[in-house]
Biopython code that builds the backbone (N, CA, C, O; Angstrom):
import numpy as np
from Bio.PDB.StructureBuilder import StructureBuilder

atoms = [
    (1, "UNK", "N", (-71.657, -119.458, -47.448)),
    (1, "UNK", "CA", (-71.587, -120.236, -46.227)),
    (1, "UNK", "C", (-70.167, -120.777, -45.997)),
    (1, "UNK", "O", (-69.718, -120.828, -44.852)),
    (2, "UNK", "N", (-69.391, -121.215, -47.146)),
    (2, "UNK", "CA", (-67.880, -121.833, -47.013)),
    (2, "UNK", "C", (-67.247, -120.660, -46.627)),
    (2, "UNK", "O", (-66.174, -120.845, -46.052)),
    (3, "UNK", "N", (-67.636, -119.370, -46.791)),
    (3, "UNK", "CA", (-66.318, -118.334, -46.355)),
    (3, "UNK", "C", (-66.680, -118.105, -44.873)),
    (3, "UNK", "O", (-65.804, -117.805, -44.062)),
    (4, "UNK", "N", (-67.890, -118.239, -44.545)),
    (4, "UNK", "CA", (-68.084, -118.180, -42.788)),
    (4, "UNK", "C", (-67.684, -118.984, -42.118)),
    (4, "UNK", "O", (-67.464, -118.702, -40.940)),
    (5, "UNK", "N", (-67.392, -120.526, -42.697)),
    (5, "UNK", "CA", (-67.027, -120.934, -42.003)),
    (5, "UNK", "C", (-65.162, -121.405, -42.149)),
    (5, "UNK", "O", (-64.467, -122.247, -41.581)),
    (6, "UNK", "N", (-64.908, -120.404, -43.161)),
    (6, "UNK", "CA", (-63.277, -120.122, -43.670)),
    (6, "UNK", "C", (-62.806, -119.234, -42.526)),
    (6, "UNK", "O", (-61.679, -119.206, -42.032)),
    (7, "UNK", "N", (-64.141, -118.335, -42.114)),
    (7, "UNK", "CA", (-63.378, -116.805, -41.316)),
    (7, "UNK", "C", (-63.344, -117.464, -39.947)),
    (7, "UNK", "O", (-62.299, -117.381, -39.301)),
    (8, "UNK", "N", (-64.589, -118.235, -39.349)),
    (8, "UNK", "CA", (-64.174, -119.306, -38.310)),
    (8, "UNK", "C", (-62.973, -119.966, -37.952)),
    (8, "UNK", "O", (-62.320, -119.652, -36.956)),
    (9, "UNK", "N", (-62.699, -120.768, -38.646)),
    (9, "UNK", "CA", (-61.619, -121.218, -38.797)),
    (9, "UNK", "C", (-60.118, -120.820, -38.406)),
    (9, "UNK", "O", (-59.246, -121.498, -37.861)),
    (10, "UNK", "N", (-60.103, -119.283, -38.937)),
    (10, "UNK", "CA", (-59.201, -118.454, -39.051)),
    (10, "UNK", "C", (-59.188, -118.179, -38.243)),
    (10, "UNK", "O", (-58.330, -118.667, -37.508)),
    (11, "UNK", "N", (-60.162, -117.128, -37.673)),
    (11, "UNK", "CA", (-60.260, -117.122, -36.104)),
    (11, "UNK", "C", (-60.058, -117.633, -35.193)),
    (11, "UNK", "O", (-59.459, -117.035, -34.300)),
    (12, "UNK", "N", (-60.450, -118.889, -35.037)),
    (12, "UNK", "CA", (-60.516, -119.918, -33.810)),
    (12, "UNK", "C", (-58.391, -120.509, -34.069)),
    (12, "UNK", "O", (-57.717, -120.767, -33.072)),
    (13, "UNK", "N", (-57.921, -120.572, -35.182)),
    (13, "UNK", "CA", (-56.337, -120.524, -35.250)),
    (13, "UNK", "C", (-55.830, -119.339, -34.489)),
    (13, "UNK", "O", (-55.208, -119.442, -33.432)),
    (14, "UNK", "N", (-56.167, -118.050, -35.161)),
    (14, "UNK", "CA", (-55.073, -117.045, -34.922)),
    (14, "UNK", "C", (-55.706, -117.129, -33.035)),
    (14, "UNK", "O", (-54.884, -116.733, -32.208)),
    (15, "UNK", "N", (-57.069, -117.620, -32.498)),
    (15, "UNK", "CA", (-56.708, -117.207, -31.285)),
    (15, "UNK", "C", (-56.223, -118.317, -30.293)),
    (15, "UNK", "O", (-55.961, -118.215, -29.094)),
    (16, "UNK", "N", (-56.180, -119.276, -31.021)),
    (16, "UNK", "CA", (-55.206, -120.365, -30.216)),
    (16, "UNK", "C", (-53.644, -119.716, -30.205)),
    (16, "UNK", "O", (-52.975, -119.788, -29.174)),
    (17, "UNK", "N", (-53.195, -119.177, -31.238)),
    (17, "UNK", "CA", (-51.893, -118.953, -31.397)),
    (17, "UNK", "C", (-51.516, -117.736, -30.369)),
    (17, "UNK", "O", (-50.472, -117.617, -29.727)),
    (18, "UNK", "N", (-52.423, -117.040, -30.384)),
    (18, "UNK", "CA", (-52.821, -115.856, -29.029)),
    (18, "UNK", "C", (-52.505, -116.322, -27.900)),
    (18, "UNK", "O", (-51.602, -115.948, -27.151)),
    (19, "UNK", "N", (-53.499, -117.420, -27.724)),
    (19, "UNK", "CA", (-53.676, -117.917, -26.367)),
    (19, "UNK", "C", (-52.144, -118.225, -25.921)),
    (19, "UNK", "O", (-51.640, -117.913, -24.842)),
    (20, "UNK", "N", (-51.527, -118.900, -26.984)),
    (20, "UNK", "CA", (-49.901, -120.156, -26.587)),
    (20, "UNK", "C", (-48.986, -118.582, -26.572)),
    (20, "UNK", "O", (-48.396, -118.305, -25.528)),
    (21, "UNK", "N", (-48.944, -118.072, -27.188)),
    (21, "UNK", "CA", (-48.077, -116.861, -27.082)),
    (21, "UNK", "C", (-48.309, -116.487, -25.875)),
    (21, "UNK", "O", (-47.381, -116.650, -25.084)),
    (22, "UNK", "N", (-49.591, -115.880, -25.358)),
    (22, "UNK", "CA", (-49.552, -115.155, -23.841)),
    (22, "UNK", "C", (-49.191, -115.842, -22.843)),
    (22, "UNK", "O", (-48.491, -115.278, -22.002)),
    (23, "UNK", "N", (-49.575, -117.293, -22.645)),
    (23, "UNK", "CA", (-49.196, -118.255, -22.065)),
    (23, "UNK", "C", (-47.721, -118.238, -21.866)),
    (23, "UNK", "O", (-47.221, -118.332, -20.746)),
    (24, "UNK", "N", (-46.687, -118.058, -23.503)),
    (24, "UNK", "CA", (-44.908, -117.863, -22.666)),
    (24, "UNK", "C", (-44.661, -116.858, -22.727)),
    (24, "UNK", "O", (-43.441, -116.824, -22.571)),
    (25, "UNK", "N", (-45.110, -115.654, -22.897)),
    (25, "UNK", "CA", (-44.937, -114.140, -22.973)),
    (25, "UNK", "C", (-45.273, -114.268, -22.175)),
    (25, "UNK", "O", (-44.511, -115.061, -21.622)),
    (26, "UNK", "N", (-46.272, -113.941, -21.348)),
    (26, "UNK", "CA", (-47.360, -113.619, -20.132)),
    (26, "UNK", "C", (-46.419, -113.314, -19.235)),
    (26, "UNK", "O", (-46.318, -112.089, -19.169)),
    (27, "UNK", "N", (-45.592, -113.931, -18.424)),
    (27, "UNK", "CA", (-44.844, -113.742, -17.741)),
    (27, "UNK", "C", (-43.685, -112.922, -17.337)),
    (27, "UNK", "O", (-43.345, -112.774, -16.164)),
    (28, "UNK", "N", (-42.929, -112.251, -18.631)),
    (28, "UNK", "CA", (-42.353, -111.879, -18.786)),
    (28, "UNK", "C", (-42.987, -110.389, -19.336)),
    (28, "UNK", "O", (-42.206, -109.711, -20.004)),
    (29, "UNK", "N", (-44.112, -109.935, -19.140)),
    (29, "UNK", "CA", (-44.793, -108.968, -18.879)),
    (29, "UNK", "C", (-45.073, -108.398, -17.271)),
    (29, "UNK", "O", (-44.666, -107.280, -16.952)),
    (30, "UNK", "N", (-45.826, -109.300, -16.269)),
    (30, "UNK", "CA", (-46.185, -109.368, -15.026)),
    (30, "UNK", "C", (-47.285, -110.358, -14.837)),
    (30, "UNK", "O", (-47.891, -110.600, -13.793)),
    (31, "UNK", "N", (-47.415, -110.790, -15.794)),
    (31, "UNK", "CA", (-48.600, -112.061, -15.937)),
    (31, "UNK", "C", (-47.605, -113.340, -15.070)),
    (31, "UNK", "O", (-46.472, -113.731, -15.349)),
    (32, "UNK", "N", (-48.493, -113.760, -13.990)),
    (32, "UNK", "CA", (-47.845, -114.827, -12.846)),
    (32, "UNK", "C", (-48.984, -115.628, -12.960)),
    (32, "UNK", "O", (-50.154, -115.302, -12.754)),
    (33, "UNK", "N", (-48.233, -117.416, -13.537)),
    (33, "UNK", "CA", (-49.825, -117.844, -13.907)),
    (33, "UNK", "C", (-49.789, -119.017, -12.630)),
    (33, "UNK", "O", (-50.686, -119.860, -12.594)),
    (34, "UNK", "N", (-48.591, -119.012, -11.488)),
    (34, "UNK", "CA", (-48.351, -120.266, -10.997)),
    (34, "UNK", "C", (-49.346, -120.128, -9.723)),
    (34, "UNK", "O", (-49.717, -119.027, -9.317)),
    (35, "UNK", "N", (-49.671, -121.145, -9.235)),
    (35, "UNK", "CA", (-51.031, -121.019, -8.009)),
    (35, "UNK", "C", (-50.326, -120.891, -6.971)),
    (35, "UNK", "O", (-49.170, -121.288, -6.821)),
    (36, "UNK", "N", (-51.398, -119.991, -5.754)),
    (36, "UNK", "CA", (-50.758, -119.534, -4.919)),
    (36, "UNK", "C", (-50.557, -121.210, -3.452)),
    (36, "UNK", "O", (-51.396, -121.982, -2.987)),
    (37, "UNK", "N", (-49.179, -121.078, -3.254)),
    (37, "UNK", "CA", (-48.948, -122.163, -2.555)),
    (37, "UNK", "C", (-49.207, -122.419, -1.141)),
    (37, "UNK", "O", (-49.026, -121.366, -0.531)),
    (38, "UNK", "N", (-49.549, -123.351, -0.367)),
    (38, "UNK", "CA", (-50.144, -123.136, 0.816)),
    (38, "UNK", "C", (-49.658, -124.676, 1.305)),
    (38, "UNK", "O", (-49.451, -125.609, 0.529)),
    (39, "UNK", "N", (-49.541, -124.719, 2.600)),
    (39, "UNK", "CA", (-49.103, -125.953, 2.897)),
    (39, "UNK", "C", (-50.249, -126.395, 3.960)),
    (39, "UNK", "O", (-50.797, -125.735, 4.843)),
    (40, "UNK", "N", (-50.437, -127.923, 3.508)),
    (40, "UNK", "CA", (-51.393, -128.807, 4.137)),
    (40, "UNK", "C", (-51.105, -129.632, 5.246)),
    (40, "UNK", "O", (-50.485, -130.588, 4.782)),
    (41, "UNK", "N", (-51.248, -129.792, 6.684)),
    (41, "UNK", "CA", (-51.199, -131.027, 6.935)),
    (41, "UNK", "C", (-52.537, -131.535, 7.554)),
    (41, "UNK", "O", (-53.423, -130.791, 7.975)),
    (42, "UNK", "N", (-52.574, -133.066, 7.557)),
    (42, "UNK", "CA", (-53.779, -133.200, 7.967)),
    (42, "UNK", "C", (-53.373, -135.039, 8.966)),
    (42, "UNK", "O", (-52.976, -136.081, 8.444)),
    (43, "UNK", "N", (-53.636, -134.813, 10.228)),
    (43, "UNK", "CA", (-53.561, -136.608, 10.838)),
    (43, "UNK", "C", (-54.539, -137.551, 10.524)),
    (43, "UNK", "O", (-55.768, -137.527, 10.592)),
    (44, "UNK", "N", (-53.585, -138.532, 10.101)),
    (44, "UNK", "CA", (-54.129, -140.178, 9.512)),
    (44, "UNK", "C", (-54.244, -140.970, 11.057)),
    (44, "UNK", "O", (-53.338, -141.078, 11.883)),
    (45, "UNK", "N", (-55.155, -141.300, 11.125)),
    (45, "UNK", "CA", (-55.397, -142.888, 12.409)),
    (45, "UNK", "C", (-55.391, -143.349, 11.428)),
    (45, "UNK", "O", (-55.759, -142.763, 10.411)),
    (46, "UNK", "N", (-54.895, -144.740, 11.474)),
    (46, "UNK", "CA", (-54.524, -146.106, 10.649)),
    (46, "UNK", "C", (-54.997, -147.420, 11.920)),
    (46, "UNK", "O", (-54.472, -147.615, 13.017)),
    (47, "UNK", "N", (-55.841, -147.959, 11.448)),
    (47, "UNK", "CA", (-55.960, -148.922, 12.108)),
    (47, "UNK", "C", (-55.814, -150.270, 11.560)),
    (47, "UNK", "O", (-56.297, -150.750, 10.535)),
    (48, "UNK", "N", (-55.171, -150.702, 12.308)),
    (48, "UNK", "CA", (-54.271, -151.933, 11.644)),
    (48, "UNK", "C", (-54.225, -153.178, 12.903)),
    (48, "UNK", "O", (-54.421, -152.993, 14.104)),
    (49, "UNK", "N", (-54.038, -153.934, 12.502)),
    (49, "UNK", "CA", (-54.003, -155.147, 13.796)),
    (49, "UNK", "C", (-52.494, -155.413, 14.391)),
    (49, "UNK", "O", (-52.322, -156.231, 15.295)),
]
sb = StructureBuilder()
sb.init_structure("model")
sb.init_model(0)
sb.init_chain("A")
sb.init_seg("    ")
for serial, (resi, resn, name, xyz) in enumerate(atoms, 1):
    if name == "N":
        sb.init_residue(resn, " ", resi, " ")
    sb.init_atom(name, np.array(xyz, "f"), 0.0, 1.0, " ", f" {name:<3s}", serial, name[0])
structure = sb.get_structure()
């Protein structure tokens, strides 16, 4: 049972380390992780005395 949850372990590391690597690699492949930008406007009434 301690080595299953040794190989867990291991696993759940090496794929964090995956994850952070693709994350600053990614990009420099064709991986574009930034959201696509769009512009908002929207009118405020303010009522005020």
């Amino acid at each position: 049972m301690g080595k299953l949850f040794k190989l867990l372990i291991f696993l759940l590391i090496i794929g964090f380390i995956g994850l952070v690597g693709y994350a600053y690699i990614g990009p420099f492949f064709g991986a574009d992780f930034s959201p696509a930008q769009t512009e908002t406007r929207q009118s405020v009434t303010l009522d005020g005395e």
